[in-house]
C-alpha positions in Angstrom: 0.0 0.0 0.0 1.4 3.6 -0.9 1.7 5.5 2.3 2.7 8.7 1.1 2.9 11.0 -1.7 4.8 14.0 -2.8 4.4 16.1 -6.1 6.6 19.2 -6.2 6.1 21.9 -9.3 2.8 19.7 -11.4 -0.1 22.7 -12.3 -1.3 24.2 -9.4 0.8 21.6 -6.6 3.8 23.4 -5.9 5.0 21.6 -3.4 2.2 18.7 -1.4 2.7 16.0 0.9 0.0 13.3 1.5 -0.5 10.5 4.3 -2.3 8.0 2.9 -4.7 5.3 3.9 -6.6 2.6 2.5 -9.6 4.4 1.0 -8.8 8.4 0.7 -11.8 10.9 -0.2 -10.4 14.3 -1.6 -13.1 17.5 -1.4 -13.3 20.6 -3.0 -14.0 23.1 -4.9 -13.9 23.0 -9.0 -10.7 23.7 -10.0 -9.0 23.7 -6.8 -6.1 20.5 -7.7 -8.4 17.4 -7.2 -7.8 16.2 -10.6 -4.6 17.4 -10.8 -3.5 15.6 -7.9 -5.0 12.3 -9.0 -3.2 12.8 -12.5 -0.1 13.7 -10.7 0.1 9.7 -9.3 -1.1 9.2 -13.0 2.1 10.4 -14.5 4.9 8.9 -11.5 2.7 5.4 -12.9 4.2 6.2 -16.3 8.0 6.7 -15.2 7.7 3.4 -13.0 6.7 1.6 -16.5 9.3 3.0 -18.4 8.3 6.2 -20.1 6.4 9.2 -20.0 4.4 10.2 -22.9 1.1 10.9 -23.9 0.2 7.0 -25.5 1.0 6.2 -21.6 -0.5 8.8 -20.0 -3.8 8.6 -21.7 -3.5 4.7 -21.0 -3.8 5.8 -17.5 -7.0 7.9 -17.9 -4.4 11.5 -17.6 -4.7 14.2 -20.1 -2.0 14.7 -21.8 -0.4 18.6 -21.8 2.6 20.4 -23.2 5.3 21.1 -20.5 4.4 24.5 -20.1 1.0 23.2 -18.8 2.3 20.5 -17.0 5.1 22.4 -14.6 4.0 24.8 -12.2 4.0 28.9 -12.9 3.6 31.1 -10.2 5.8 34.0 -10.0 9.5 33.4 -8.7 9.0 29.5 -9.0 12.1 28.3 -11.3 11.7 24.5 -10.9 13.8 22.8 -13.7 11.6 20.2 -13.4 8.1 18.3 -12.0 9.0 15.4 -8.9 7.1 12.7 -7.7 8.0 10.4 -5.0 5.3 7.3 -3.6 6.5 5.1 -0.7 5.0 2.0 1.7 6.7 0.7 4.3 9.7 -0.9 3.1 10.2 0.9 -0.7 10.5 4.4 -2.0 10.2 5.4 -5.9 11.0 9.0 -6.5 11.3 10.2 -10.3 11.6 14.2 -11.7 10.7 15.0 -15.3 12.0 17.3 -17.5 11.0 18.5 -21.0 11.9 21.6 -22.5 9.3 24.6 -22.3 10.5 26.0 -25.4 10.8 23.2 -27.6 9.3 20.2 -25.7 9.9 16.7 -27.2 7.2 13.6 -27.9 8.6 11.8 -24.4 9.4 13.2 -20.9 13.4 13.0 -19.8 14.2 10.9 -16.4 15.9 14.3 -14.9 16.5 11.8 -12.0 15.3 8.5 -10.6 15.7 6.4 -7.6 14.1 3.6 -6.3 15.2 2.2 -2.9 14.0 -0.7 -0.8 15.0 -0.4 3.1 18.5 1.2 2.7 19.4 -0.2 0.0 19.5 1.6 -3.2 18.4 -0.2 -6.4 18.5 1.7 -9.3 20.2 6.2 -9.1 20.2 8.2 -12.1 20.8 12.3 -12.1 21.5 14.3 -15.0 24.5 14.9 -13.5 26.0 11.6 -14.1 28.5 11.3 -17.2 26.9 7.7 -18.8 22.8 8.9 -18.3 22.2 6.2 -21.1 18.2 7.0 -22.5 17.1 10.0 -20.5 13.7 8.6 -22.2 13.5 5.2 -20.7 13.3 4.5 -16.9 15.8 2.7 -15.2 13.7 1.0 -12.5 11.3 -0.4 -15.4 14.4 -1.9 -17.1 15.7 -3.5 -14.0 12.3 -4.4 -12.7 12.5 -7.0 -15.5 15.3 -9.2 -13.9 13.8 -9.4 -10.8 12.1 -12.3 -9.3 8.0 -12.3 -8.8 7.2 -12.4 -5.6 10.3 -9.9 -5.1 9.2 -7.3 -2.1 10.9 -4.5 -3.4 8.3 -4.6 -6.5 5.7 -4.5 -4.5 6.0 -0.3 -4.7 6.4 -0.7 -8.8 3.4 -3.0 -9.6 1.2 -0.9 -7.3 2.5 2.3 -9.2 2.2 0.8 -12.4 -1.5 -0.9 -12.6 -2.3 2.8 -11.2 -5.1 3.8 -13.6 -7.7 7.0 -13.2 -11.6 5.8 -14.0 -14.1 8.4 -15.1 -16.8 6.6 -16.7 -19.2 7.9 -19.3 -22.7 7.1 -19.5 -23.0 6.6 -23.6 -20.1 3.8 -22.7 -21.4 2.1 -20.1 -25.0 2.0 -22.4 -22.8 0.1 -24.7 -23.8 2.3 -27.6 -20.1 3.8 -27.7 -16.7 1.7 -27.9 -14.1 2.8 -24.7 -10.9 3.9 -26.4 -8.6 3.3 -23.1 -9.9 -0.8 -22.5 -8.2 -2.6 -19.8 -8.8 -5.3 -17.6 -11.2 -5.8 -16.0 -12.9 -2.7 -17.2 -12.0 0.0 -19.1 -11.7 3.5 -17.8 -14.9 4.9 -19.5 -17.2 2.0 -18.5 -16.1 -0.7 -21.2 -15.9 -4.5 -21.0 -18.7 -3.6 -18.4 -21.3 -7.0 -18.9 -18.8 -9.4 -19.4 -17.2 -7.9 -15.9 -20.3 -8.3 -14.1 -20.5 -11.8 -15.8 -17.3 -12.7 -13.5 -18.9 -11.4 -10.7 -22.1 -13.4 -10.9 -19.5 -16.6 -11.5 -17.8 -15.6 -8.3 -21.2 -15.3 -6.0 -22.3 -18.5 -7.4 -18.9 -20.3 -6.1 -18.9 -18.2 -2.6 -20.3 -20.0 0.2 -20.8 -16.7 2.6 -24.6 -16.0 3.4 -24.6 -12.7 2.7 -22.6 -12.0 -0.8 -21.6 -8.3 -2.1 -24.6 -9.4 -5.5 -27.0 -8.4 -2.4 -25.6 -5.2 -1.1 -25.7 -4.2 -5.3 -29.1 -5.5 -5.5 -30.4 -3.5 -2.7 -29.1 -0.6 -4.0 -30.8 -1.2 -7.5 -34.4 -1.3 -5.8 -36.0 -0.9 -8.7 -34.7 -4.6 -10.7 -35.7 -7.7 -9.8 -32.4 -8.8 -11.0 -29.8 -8.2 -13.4 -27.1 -10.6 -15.4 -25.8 -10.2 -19.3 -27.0 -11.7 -22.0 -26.0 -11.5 -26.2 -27.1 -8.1 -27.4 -28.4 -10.0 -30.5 -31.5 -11.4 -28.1 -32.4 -8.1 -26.2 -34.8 -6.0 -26.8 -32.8 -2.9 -28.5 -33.9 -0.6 -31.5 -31.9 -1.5 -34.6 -31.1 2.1 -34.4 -29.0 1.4 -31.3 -25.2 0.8 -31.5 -24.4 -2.2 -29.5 -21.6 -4.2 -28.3 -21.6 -7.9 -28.3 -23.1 -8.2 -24.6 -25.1 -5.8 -22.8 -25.8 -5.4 -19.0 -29.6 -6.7 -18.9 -32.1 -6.0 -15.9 -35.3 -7.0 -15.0 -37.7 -4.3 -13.7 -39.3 -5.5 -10.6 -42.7 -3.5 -11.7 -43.4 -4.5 -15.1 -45.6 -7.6 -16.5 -43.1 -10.8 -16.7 -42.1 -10.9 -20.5 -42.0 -7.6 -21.0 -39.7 -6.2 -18.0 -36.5 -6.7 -19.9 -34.3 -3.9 -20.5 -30.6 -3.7 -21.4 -28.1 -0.8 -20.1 -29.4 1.6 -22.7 -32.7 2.1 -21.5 -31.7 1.5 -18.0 -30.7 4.6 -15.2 -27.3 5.8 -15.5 -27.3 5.3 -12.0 -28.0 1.4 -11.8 -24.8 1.0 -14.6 -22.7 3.5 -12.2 -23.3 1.6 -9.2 -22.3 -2.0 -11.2 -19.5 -0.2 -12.4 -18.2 0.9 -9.1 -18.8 -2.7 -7.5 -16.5 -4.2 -10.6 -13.4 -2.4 -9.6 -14.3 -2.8 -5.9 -14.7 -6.7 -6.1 -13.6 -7.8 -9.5 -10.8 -10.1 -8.9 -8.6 -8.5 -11.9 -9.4 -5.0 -10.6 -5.9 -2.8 -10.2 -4.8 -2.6 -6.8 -4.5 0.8 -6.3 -6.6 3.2 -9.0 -9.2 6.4 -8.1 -11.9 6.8 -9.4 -12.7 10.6 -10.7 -16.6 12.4 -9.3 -17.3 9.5 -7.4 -20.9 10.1 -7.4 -21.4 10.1 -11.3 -25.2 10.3 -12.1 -26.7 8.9 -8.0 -29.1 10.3 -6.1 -27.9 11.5 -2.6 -29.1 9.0 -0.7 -27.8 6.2 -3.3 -24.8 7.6 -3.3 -24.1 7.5 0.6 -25.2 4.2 0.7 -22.6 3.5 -2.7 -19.9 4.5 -0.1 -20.7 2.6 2.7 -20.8 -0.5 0.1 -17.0 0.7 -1.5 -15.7 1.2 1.8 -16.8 -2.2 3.3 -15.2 -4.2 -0.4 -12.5 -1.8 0.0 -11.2 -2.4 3.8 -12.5 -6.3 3.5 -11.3 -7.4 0.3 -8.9 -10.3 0.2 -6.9 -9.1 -2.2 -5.7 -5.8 -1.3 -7.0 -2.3 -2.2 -6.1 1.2 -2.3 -8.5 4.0 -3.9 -8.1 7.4 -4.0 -11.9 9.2 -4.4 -13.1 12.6 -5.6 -16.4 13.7 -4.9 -18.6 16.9 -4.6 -21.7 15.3 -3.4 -22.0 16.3 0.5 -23.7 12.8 1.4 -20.7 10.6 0.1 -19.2 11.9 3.2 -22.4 10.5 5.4 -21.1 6.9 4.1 -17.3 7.4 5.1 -16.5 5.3 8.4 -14.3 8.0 9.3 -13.3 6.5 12.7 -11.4 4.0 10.9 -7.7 4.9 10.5 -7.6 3.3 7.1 -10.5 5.9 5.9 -9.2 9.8 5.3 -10.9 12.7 4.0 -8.6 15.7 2.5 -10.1 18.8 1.7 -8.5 20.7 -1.5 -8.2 24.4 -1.5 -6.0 26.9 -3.3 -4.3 29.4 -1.1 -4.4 33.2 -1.4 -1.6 32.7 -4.1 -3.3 30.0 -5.9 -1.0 26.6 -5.0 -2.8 23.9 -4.3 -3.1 23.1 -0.3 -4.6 19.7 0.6 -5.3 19.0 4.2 -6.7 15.8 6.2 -9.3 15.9 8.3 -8.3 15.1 12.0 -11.4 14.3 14.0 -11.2 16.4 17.4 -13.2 18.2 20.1 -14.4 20.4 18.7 -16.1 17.7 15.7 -16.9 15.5 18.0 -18.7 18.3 19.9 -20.8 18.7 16.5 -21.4 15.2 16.2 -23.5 15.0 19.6 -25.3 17.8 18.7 -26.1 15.6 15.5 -24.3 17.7 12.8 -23.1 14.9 10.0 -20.0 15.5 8.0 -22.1 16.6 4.7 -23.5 19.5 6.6 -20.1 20.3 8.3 -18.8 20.6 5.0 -21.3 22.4 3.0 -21.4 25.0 6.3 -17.9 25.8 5.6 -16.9 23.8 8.5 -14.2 21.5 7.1 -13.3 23.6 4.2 -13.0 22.6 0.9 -15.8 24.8 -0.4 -15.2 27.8 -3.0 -15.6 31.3 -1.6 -18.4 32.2 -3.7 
C-alpha cells in the first residue's frame, strides 16, 4: 500500500505531501487540484513503467499537456523540473521529469530517478551523471524486469504501475459507444462492463458466505428484480441502437413478466454507475491501487451515501488488497465514510491566497466531536464551511 505521496512543481501543486490510507476521499472546490492531484500519481505510474508520454498517459485515464502546462508557474518558482515520489513501508520510488518549455519533445526526460528498498538503493540516475544512457526510458522499469516475482521491493512498482484514473461515461457504459482506453477488468470509460459483471455473478455463485456483495448491489438497484448479461443479439434494443456484443440486462421488478427486460441503454445511469463501481471494488482482476474521478457520477444523494458505505466495506474487507483514491462533490458521500477507521481519510483541497494547491486531512477532534453529539453529520459540516473545501463564492 502507498503510504505517502509528494508532487513538487505539477499545475497548481507546488510543493504537497500526502499520508495516505486505504480508501482516501479528496473534497473541494472546482478547480481547486483534485484532478490534478490524482493525475499527478497518474504520471509517477508512467516513469515506473518505463516512459512518459502521452500514448501512456492517456493509458492511464491523464490528459495529456505540453510542459508548459504540465510544470508549475507562479511567479518566482524556477523549478527545472516536476517530482514525484510514492512510498510504503519498506520501498521508495521518486522520479523528476524534465521536458523543455521552449521546444518540448514527444517523451518526458528521467531528470533523475531512484528507487530504494530499506537502505538499500536499487537503481540512481541524475542528470549529472556522465553515462545517463536513454534520459527517455526509466531505469527501475528496465531492472524491474530481472527481478524475481514475488520480489518485495516490486511490491511499490506493480502498485504504481496498474495505477489507472476511472471516469466513466454514460453513452459507454450503455454500450452504444466503444471505450478507447480498455483494460482489464474494465475500461476507464465503463467498457468491458457486462462481461465484468459476468465474472462477478461466476464468483457469488462459487462463494459459500450467506450474505454476498450481489446483495448489497441488489439492494441498492431497488427498482430490478435482478440483473445478469446476455448477447445483445437477443435483447430488446432498437436497430437504431449501437451495440456491443453483450449488454448489461435487468429486470424491472414493476413490469408484466415478458416484458420487463431492458438492457443498459434504456436502464438509469445510476444502476450502470453503481455496477460499475462494485467491478473495480470486487472484481478479482481489478488494479490494486486506481481512483476513481466524481465518485458520485449520475446517483441520487441518498444512493450515493449508501454506494460508499458499500465501497468502503469491499475496499477495507477485500482479500486481495485495495487502495483508492476518491473525488467527490456530493455532501452525502461523506455521510457513508467510516471516518473512525484509521484506514478511511478525508482531504479537503483548497487553493491558497496565491493560488498553490493546499490539501489537508481531516483530523477528527473536540471540537467535531462536539458537533457530532449535537447531530451535525460531515455533509453539513462541509457544506457549512466547517471542514473547508468549499469555494468562496
Amino acid at each position: 500500500m502507498i503510504k505517502k505521496l509528494t508532487v513538487e512543481s505539477f499545475k497548481s501543486l507546488e510543493k504537497v505531501e500526502i499520508e495516505l490510507g486505504v480508501v482516501n476521499v479528496f473534497i473541494g472546490g472546482n478547480g481547486s487540484g483534485k484532478s490534478n492531484l490524482l493525475e499527478a500519481v497518474g504520471v509517477l505510474s508512467a516513469a515506473a513503467s518505463g516512459r512518459v508520454d502521452d500514448e501512456a498517459l492517456l493509458r492511464r485515464g491523464v490528459r495529456p499537456g505540453v510542459p508548459r502546462l504540465y510544470k508549475s508557474a507562479f511567479p518566482g518558482s524556477r523549478a527545472p523540473h516536476i517530482f514525484f515520489a510514492a512510498q510504503n513501508s519498506e520501498s521508495l520510488y521518486e522520479v523528476g521529469l524534465f521536458n523543455p518549455v521552449q521546444d518540448p519533445k514527444p517523451a518526458w526526460r528521467y531528470h533523475t530517478e531512484l528507487w530504494q528498498h530499506g537502505e538499500r538503493k536499487i537503481i540512481g540516475r541524475s542528470h549529472r551523471m556522465r553515462k545517463k544512457g536513454n534520459p527517455e526510458a526509466g531505469l527501475a522499469a528496465l531492472v524491474a524486469v530481472n527481478r524475481e516475482p514475488g520480489d518485495p521491493a516490486l511490491a511499490l512498482l506493480d502498485s504504481l504501475r496498474h495505477y489507472a484514473i476511472y471516469s466513466p461515461n454514460t453513452a459507454v457504459l450503455r454500450g452504444i459507444v466503444q471505450d478507447v482506453q480498455l483494460r482489464e477488468p474494465v475500461g476507464l470509460s465503463g467498457g468491458g462492463l457486462p462481461n465484468a459483471i459476468g465474472a462477478l455473478f461466476r464468483r457469488s455463485l462459487a462463494a459459500k458466505e450467506k450474505l454476498h456483495p450481489m446483495d448489497e448491489i441488489r439492494g441498492m438497484i431497488d427498482w430490478a428484480k435482478g440483473f445478469g448479461y446476455a448477447p445483445s443479439g437477443l435483447m430488446p434494443l432498437s436497430p437504431s441502437a449501437a451495440a456491443s456484443k453483450w449488454v448489461v440486462r435487468f429486470r424491472d421488478r414493476y413490469m408484466a413478466e415478458g416484458r420487463n427486460v431492458l438492457t443498459g441503454y434504456d436502464a438509469s445511469e445510476g444502476a450502470l454507475y453503481v455496477l460499475f463501481v462494485a467491478v473495480l471494488a470486487l472484481h478479482e482482476q481489478s488494479p490494486e491501487f486506481f481512483a476513481l474521478d466524481n465518485a458520485d457520477h449520475g446517483l441520487n444523494p441518498r444512493l450515493a451515501r449508501r454506494m460508499m458505505e458499500c465501497l468502503c466495506n469491499w475496499i477495507l474487507n477485500a482479500s486481495k488488497p485495495r487502495q483508492v483514491l476518491l473525488t467527490t462533490h456530493n455532501p452525502l458521500v461523506l455521510d457513508g465514510l467510516p471516518i473512525q477507521d484509521e484506514r478511511v481519510r478525508l482531504f479537503t483541497v483548497d487553493r491558497d491566497n496565491t493560488g498553490r494547491t493546499v490539501v489537508t486531512r481531516l483530523q477528527i477532534n473536540d471540537k467535531l466531536l462536539a458537533k457530532a453529539q449535537e447531530g451535525w453529520t460531515l455533509s453539513r459540516l462541509w457544506v457549512m464551511g466547517h471542514l473547508g473545501g468549499v469555494p468562496n463564492v
